[in-house]
N, C-alpha and C positions, 0 to 999 in steps of 0.2 A: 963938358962930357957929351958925345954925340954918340951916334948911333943908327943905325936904319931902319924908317918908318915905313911898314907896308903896308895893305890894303887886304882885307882878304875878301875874293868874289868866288859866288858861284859859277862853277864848268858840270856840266855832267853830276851833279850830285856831288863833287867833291870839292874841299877847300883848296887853292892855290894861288900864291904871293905874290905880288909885284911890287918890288922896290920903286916910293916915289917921292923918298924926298929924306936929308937927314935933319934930327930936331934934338934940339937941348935936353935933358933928364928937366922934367916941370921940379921946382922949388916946392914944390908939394910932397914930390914924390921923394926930394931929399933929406926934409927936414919938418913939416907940417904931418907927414901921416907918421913917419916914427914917434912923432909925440901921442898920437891918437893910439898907436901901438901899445906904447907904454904904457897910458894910463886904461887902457881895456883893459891890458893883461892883465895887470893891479887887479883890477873889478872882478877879471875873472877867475885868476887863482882864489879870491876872497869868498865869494860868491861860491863858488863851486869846489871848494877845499873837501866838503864830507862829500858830497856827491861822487868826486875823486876815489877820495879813500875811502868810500862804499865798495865801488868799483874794482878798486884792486885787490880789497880783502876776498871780492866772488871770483876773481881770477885767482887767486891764489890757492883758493881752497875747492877750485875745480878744477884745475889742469898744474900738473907739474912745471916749474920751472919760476923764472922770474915775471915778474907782474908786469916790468916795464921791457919794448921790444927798442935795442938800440941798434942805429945803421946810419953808415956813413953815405949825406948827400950832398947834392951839389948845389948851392947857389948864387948867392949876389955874387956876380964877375966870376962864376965858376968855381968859386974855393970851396972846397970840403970844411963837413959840417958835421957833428954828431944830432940827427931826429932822435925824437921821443916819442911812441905810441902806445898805448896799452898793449899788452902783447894779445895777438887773436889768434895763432897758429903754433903749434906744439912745436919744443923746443926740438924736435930732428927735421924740422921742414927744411927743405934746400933750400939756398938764396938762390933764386931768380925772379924774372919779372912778373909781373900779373899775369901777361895773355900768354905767357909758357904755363902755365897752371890749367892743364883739363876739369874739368866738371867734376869730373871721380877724385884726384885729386886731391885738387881742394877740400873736395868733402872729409877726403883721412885726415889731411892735416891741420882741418879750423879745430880750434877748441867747441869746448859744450856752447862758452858765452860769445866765442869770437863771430858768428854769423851777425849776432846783435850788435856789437860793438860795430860790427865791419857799415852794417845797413844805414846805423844811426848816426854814424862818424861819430860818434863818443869815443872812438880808439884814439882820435885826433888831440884829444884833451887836453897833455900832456905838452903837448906844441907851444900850448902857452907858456912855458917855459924860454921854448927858443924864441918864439917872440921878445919877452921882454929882454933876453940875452941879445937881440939884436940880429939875432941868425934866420929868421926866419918877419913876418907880418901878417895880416889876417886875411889880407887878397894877396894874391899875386900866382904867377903859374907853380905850377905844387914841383916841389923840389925831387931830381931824380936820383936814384942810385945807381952806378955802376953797371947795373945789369939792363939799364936802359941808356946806355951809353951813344947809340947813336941820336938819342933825343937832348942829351947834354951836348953832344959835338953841335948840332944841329942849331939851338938856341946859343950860341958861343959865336956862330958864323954869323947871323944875323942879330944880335945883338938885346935877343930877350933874355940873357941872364945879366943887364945891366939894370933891374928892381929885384929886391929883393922876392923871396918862394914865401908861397904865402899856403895858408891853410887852407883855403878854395878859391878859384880864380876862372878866369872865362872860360879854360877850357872846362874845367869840372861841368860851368850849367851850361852847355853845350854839348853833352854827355859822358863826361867821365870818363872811364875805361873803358868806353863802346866807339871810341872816335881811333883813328887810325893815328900813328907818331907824327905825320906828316900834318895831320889839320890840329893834334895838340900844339905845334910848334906855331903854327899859322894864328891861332888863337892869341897864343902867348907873346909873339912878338907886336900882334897888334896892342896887348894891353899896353908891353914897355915904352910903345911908342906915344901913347896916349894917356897914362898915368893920370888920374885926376880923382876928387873927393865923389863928384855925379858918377863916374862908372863904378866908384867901389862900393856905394849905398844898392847900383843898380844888382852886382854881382851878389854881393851880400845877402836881401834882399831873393831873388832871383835861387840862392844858394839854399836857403831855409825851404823854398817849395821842391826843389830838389829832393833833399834830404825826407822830407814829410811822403813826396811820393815815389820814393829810392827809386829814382830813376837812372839809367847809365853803373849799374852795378854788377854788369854779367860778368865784368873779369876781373871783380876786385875777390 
């Protein structure tokens, strides 16, 4: 299986790719990290079972609707996928994407718990399901919906939807929903092309100080 390796350099402050070579999917990335998938997910659904169901009992009994938020996205080789999140926005919010959401917004439609869930990525939780389902891994570029449709065409062209979407991935610690569609894709195809155990301890890692000083959150 091949695919196209980029490069991503600084211009003027922004990311932009140049094609410079095609490279095999690494045996790591086929078969070595699914196993490491599996057996976190294991650890984690065990580990974090009440924690969970803590979780969803406060969602439940603070905002109407269901506990869990279900949406069809795209990943490995583009195939649709049903995500899992806790849910953090009441159940009349429109579907669209993050950065179509103004400030004001947003604010109507998070729930009491969802600002916390949304900060901490504890809304992500649930993922661990698709993980161990196969649909998803614990790096990799985060899986899109529909409503970010030029960001799925985009990684399809170039060849970052041939790893698996992962639960946070280079573009997350590179800013998250602060970075532009064009440097997420840029980030994303550099990982496909570079798959390896050194960058996922690096992202992983890298992902926890993230999260600790919520950084790149202004258009979640």
């Amino acid at each position: 299986m091949e695919y196209q390796r980029v490069e991503t350099i600084k211009n003027e402050g922004h990311l932009v790719h140049t094609e410079v070579s095609t490279r095999h999917v690494s045996r790591y990335s086929l078969f070595t990290k699914r196993i490491f998938d599996i057996l976190f997910a294991v650890i984690g659904l065990l580990v974090l079972l009440l924690p969970m169901l803590v979780i969803g009992l406060l969602i439940k009994t603070t905002s109407r609707g269901p506990v869990l938020f279900k949406q069809t996205r795209y990943g490995l080789n583009s195939q649709p996928f049903t995500l899992l999140k806790f849910r953090s926005m009441r159940v009349n919010a429109p579907q669209k994407s993050n950065k179509e959401f103004g400030t004001k917004s947003m604010a109507y439609y998070i729930t009491p718990l969802g600002n916390f869930l949304r900060k901490s990525s504890l809304d992500e939780l649930p993922q661990l399901f698709n993980i161990f389902k196969g649909e998803m891994s614990f790096i990799g570029p985060r899986p899109m919906a529909m409503t970010d449709a030029d960001v799925i065409k985009m990684r399809k062209s170039v060849g970052a939807d041939k790893v698996r979407p992962g639960i946070t991935g280079l573009a997350q610690v590179h800013g998250r929903n602060s970075i532009s569609d064009e440097e997420k894709v840029s980030y994303d195809v550099l990982y496909a092309s570079d798959c390896c155990l050194k960058r996922d301890l690096s992202i992983f890692l890298r992902s926890i100080v993230v999260v600790l000083k919520r950084e790149g959150i202004s258009r979640r």
